[in-house]
C-alpha positions in Angstrom: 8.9 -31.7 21.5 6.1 -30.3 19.3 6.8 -30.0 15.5 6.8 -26.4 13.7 6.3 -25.6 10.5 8.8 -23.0 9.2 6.3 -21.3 7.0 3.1 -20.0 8.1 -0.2 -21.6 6.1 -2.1 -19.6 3.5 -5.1 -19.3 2.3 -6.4 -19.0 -1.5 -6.6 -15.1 -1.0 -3.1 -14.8 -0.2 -1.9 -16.0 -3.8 -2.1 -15.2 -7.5 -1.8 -16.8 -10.8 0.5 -14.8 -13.3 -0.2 -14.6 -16.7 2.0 -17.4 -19.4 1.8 -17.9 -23.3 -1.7 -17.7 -24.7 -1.6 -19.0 -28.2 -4.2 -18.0 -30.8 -5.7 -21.8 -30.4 -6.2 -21.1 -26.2 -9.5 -19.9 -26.4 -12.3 -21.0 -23.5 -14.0 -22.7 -25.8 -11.9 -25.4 -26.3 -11.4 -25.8 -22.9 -12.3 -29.0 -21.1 -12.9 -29.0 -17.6 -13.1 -33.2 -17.1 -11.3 -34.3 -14.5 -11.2 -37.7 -12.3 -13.3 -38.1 -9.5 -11.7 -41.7 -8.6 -8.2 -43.4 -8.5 -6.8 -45.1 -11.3 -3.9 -46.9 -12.4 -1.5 -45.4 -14.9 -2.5 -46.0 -18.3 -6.3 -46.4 -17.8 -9.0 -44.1 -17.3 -10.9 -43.6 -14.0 -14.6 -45.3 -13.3 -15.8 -42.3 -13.2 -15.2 -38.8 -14.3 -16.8 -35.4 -13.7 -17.6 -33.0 -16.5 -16.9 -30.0 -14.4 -14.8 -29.9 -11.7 -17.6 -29.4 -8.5 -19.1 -31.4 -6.5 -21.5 -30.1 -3.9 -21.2 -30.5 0.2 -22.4 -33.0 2.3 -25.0 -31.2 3.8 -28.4 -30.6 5.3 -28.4 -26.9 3.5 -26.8 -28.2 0.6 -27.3 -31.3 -0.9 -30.6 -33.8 -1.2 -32.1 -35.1 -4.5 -33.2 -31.9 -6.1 -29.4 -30.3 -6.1 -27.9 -33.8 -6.9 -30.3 -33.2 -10.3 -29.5 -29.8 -10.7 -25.9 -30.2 -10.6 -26.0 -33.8 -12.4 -27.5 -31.8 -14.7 -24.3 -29.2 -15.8 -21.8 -32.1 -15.1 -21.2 -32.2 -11.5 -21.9 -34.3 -9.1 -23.4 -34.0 -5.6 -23.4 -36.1 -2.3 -26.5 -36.6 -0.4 -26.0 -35.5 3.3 -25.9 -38.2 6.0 -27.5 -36.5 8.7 -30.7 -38.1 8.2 -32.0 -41.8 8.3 -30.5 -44.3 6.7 -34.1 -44.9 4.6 -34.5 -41.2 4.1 -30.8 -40.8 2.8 -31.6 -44.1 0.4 -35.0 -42.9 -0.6 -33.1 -39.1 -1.8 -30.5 -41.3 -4.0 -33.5 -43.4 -5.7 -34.9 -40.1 -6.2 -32.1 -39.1 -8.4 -31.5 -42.8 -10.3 -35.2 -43.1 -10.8 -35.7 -39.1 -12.2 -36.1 -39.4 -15.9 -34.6 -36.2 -17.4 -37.5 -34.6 -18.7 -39.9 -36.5 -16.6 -40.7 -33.7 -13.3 -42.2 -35.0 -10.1 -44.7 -32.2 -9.0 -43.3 -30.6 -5.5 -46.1 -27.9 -5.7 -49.4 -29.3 -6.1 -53.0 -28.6 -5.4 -56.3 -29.9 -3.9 -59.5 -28.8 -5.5 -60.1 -27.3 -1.9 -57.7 -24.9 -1.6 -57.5 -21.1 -2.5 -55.7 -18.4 -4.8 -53.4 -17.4 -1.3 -52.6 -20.8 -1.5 -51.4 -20.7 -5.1 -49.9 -17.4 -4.7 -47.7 -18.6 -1.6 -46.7 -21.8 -3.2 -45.8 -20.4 -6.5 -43.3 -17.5 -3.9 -41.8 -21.0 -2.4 -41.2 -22.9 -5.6 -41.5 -20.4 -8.3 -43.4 -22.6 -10.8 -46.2 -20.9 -12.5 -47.4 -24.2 -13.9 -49.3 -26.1 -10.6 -51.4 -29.9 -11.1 -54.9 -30.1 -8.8 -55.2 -33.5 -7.6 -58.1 -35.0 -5.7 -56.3 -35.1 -2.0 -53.4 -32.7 -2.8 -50.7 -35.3 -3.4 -47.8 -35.3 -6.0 -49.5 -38.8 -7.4 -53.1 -38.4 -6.7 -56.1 -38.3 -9.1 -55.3 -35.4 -11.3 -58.4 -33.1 -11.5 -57.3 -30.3 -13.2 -54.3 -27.7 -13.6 -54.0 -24.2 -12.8 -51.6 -22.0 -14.7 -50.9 -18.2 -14.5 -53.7 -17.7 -17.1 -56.2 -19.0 -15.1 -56.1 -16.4 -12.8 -55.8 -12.6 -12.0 -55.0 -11.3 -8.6 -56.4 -7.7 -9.5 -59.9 -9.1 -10.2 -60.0 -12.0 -7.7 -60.4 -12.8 -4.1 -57.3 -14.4 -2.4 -60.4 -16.8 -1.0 -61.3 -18.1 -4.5 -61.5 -21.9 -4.2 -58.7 -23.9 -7.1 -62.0 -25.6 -8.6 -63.5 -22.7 -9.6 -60.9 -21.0 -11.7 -59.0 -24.3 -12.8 -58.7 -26.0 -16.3 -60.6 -28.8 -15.7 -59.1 -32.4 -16.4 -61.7 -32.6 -19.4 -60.2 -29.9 -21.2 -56.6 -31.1 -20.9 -54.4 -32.7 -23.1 -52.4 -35.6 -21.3 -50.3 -39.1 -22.6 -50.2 -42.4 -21.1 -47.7 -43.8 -18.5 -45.5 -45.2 -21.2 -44.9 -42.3 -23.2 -41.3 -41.7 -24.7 -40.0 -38.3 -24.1 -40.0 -37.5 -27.6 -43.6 -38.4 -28.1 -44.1 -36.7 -24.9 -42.3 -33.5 -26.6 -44.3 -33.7 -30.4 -47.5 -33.3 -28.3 -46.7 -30.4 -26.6 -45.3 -28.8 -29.9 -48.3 -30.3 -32.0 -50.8 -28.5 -29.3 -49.1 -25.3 -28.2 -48.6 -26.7 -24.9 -46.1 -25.4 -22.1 -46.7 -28.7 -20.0 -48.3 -32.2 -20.2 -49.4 -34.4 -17.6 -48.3 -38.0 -17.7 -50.7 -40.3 -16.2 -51.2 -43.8 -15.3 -54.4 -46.3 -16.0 -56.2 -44.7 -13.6 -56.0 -41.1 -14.0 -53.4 -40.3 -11.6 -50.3 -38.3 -12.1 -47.1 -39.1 -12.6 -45.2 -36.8 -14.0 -45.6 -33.4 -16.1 -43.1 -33.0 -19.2 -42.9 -29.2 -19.9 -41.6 -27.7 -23.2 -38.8 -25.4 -21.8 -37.1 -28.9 -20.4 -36.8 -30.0 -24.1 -34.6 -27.5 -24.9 -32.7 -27.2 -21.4 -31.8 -31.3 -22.2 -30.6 -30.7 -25.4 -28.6 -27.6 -24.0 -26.5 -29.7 -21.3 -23.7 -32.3 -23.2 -22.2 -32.3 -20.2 -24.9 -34.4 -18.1 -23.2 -36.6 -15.7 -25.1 -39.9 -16.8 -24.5 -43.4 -15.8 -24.4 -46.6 -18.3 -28.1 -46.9 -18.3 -28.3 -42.7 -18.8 -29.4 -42.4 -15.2 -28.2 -39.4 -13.7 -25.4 -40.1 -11.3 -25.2 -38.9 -7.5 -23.1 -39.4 -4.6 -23.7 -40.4 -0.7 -22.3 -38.9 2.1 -21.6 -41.9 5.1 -20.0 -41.6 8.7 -17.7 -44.2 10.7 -20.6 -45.6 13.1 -23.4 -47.1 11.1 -22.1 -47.8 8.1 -23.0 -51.4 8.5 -26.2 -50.8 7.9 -26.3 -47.4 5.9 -23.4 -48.9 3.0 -26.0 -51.4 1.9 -28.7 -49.3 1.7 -27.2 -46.7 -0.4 -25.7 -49.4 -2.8 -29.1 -51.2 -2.8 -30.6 -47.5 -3.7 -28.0 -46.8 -6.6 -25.9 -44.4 -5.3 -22.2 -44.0 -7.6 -20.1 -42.8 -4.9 -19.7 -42.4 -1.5 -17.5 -40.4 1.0 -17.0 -40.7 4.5 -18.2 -37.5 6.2 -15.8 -36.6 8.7 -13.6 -33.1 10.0 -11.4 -34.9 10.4 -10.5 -38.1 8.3 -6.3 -39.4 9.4 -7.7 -42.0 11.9 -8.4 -45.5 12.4 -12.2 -44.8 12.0 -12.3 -44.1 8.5 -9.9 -46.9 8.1 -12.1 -49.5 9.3 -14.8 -48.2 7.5 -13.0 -48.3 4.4 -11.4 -51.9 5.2 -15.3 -53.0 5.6 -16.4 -51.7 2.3 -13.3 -53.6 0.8 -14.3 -56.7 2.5 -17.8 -56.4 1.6 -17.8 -55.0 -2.3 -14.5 -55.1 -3.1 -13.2 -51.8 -5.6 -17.1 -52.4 -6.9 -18.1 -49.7 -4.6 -16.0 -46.5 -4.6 -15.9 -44.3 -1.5 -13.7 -41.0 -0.8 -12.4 -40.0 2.7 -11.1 -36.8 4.5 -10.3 -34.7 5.5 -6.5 -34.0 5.9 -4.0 -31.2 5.8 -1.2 -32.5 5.0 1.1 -35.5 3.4 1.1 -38.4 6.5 -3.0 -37.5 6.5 -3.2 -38.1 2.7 -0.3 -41.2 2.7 -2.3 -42.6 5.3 -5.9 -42.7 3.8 -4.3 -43.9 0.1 -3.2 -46.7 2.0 -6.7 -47.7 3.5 -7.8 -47.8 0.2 -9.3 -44.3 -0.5 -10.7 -43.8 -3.9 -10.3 -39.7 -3.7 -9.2 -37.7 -0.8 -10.9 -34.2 0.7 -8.5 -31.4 1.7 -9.5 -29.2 4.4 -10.1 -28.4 8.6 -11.9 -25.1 9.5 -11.6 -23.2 6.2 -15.5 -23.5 5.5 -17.5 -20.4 6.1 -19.7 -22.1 8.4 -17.2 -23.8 9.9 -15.4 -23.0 13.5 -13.6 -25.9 14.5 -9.8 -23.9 14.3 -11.9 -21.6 16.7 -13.0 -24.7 18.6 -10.0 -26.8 18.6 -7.4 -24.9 17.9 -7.0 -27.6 14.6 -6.8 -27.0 11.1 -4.5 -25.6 8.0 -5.0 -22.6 5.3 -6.5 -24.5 2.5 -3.7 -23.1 0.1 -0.9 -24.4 2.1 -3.1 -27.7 2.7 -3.9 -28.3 -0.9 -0.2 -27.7 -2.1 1.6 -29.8 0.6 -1.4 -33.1 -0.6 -0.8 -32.3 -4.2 2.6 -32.4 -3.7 1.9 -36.4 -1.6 -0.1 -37.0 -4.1 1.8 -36.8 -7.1 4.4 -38.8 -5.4 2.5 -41.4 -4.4 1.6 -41.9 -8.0 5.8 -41.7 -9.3 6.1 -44.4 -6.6 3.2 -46.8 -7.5 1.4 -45.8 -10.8 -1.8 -45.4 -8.6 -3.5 -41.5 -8.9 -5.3 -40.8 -6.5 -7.9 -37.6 -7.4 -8.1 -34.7 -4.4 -11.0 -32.2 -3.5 -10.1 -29.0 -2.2 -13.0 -28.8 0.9 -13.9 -25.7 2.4 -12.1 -21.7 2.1 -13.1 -20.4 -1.7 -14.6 -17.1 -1.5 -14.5 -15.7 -4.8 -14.7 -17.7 -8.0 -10.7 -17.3 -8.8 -10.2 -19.0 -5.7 -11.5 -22.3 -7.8 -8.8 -22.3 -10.4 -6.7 -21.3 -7.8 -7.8 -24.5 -6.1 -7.1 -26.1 -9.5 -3.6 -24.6 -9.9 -2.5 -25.5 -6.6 -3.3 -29.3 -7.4 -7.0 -30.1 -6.9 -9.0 -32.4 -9.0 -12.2 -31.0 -7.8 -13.8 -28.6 -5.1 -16.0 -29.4 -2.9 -18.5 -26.4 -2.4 -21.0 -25.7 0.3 -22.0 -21.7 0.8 -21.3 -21.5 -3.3 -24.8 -24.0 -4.0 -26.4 -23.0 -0.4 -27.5 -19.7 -2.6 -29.6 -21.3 -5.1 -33.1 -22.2 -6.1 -32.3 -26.2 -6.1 -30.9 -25.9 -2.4 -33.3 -27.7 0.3 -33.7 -24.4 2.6 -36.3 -21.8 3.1 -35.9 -18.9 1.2 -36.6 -15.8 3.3 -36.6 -11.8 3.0 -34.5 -9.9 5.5 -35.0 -6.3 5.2 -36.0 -6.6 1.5 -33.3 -8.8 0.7 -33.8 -12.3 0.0 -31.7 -14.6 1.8 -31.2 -18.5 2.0 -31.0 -20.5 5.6 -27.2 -21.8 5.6 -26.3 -24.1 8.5 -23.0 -26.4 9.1 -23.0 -30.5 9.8 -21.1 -29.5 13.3 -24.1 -27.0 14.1 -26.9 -27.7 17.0 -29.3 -27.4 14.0 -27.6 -30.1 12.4 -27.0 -32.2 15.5 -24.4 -34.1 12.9 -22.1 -35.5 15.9 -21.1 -38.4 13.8 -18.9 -36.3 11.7 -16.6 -35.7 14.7 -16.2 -39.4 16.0 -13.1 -40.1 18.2 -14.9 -43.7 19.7 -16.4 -43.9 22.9 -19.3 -42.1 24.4 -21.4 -39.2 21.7 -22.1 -37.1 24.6 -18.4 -36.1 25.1 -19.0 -34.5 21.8 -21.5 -32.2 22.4 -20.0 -28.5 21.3 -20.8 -26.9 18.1 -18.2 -26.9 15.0 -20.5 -25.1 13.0 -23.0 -22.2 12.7 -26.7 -21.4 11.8 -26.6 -18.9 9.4 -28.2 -16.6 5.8 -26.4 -16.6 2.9 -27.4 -13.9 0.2 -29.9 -15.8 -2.4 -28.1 -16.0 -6.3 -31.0 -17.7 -8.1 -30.2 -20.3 -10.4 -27.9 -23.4 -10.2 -27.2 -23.1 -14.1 -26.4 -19.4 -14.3 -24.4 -19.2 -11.6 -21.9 -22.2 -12.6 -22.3 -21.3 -16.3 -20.2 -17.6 -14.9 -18.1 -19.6 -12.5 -17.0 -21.9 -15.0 -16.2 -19.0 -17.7 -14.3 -17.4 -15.5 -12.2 -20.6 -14.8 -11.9 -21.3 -18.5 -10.8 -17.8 -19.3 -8.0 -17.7 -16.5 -6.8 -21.0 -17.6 -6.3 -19.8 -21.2 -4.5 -16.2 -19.6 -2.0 -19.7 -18.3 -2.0 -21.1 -21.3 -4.0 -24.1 -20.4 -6.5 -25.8 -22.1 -7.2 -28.9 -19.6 -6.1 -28.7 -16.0 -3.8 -31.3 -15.3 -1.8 -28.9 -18.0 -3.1 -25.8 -15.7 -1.1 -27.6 -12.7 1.8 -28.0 -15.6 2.2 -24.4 -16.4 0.3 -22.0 -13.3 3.0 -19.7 -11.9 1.5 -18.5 -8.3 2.5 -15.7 -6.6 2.0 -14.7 -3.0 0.7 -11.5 -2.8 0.7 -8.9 0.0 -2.1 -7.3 1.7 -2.1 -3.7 -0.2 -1.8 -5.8 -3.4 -5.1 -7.1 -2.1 -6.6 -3.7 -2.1 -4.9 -2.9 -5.5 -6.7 -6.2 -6.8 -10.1 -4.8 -6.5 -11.9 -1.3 -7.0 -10.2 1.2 -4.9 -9.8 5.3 -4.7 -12.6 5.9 -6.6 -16.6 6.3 -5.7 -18.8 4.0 -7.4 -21.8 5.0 -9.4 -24.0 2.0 -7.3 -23.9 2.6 -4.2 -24.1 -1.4 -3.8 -21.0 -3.0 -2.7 -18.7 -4.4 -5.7 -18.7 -8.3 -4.9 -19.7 -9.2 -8.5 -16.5 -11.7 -8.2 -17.7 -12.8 -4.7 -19.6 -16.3 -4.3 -20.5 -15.6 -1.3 
């Protein structure tokens, strides 16, 4: 006879934190946000901890070298999406371990050849006002010159002026050698006035560019997630199929962490994988696994050997596999009932095991909900989807701009290896996810830099100044669905006529 569950499952909107004790010292500036990203025995500190407690999804739309940055960047921590090849995947984390922070790689360059349209629609797609002109057009070719937003003016030129003809040539510019320290790099741009200098090799060719608002972004981030050699750090997403092949590669490349991609993660597949990682790299090499709902999932995957554990089936917004399968849990319920597991897992054999809340956070309380409820960490996809250092197109859809959004389970994605049950792909062939636009937000920084004060402030409203003491004192309430209304602006007209969703991340 099938089992029921007495109480239905709930979802983050469905519950409230109410206020405790603030005392004059709970201010959100002494609040720390570090939390464990990977198991560890009672007594001693995990391998590694984040700084902030995101991480971003493994995904097409999401996550490839230039978020992994980004987010490395503010103290988070992203996994490169699997969906690709195994040497593209490897090649995106060397990306990240090789970036020198400070150091840019060009992604919008120039040939001599091209025109002003072409430096007006690359500067749309990349927003950089600052462009190198190399002999063929490549990130590392010969540089030739630059061309800056001085050395042009679309009122008084034609759209088919060549790049030679209004660049700074390379004779006039001011460059440094291949070994050049960052803080040398950063006296000659402040000696000379400069907003950028190329870094080239022996033979003229680029490298990278240092420019002089970096200086002062580095100095502005403490919370870097760096690695023993100051390398930034960055994840891997993996599946249950090739991992033979694709572990190696990603270890070989650098990457810090992996996680088994999967909608579902309480089966023998992710054991095996995890039993071969053992086998092959022993706790060396840590890897997460997911997802589950409830306390045999998350029992189960601590005993494979699971270094953190996702929460979650169906509660993405891209997501449709409880409208597929009829399979999945509110992510409330779900991220209470795993706490719960996991807690006594660690009573019962001093092991702590960290959990990511994966999928269903709408607004940006719904993250300290997350927290409250048990969570370690989130795991976010729409929420970094939105911003400049996402991988997708940016378009403009009846004057808005919006970003291309897309799930792993989509046809666009063709990510079947997510979903594996054994046997024969084809049987797995229907869509768990959707193509889709999510409203562009800018940023990466300024967007978690709100987030995260909002976190901190509700925290301190609990009394909380870390969060394993905002799982010690949050009091949650369920709420009901005219509180829901009451929550928000209602009976009154607004002065914009724009919707209110400032709280909204999506």
């Amino acid at each position: 006879m099938a089992y029921y569950f007495d109480e239905p499952s709930r979802t983050f909107n469905e519950y409230l934190l109410v206020p405790g004790y603030s005392s004059a010292q709970c201010i959100p500036a002494e609040v720390s946000l570090k939390t464990p990203l990977v198991k560890f025995k009672r007594g001693e500190e995990p391998a590694i901890s984040l700084n902030i407690p995101m991480v971003s999804a493994i995904m097409q739309a999401v996550s490839d070298d230039g978020m992994a940055i980004a987010l490395a960047t503010e103290g988070g921590l992203s996994f490169v999406y699997g969906s690709q090849t195994i040497e593209d995947q490897a090649a995106m984390v060397a990306r990240v371990k090789d970036y020198k922070a400070g150091f840019v790689t060009s992604d919008a360059n120039l040939s001599p050849e091209m025109t002003l349209a072409d430096v007006v629609a690359l500067k749309e797609e990349h927003g950089h006002s600052t462009m190198p002109v190399t002999a063929d057009g490549s990130a590392h070719g010969k540089l030739v010159g630059v061309v800056t937003d001085r050395d042009y003016r679309l009122s008084r030129m034609s759209m088919d002026a060549k790049v030679a003809d209004f660049m700074t040539p390379r004779e006039k510019m001011i460059v440094a050698p291949a070994d050049t320290s960052l803080k040398v790099a950063n006296d000659i741009i402040w000696d000379n006035k400069l907003n950028s200098l190329p870094v080239v090799d022996d033979d003229d060719c680029l490298m990278y560019l240092v420019f002089r608002k970096d200086y002062d972004s580095h100095k502005s981030n403490p919370n870097e997630m760096l690695d023993a050699h100051k390398r930034y750090m960055v994840g891997a997403g993996i599946n249950t199929r090739d991992y033979a092949e694709r572990v190696p590669a990603l270890v070989e490349a650098g990457a810090d962490v992996l996680c088994i991609d999967s909608s579902e993660g309480y089966s023998d597949w992710q054991k095996f994988t995890i039993e071969w990682i053992r086998e092959h790299y022993g706790d060396d090499v840590k890897v997460g696994a997911g997802n589950v709902v409830d306390a045999e999932g998350f029992r189960f995957l601590a005993d494979a050997g699971a270094d953190f554990i996702k929460v979650g089936i169906g509660g993405g917004s891209i997501c449709i596999t409880r409208e597929q399968k009829g399979i999945g849990r509110g992510q409330a319920t779900a991220t209470i009932e795993v706490a719960k597991a996991r807690d006594e897992y660690f009573e019962e054999t001093g092991v702590y095991i960290p959990i990511c809340s994966d999928g269903g956070i709408v607004y940006d309380h719904h993250l300290t909900l997350a927290l409250a409820m048990g969570s370690d960490f989130v795991m976010l996809g729409r929420y970094f989807a939105r911003f400049d250092e996402s991988p997708t197109n940016k378009v403009n859809i009846n004057g808005s701009y919006m970003k291309e959004y897309w799930g792993e389970g989509s046809a666009r994605a063709r990510n079947w290896q997510r979903y594996d049950l054994g046997g024969d792909k084809k049987g797995m062939s229907f869509e768990e996810g959707v193509d889709s636009y999510v409203p562009y937000a800018g940023s990466l920084k300024d967007n978690v830099d709100l987030t995260l004060s909002k976190v901190k402030s509700t925290m301190c409203n609990c009394g909380a100044l870390t969060i394993p003491e905002l799982q010690e004192k949050a009091k949650l309430t369920i709420v009901s669905s005219t509180s829901i209304v009451e929550g928000g602006a209602h009976d009154v007209v607004l002065k914009d006529k724009t919707p209110y969703v400032s709280s909204s991340i999506h």
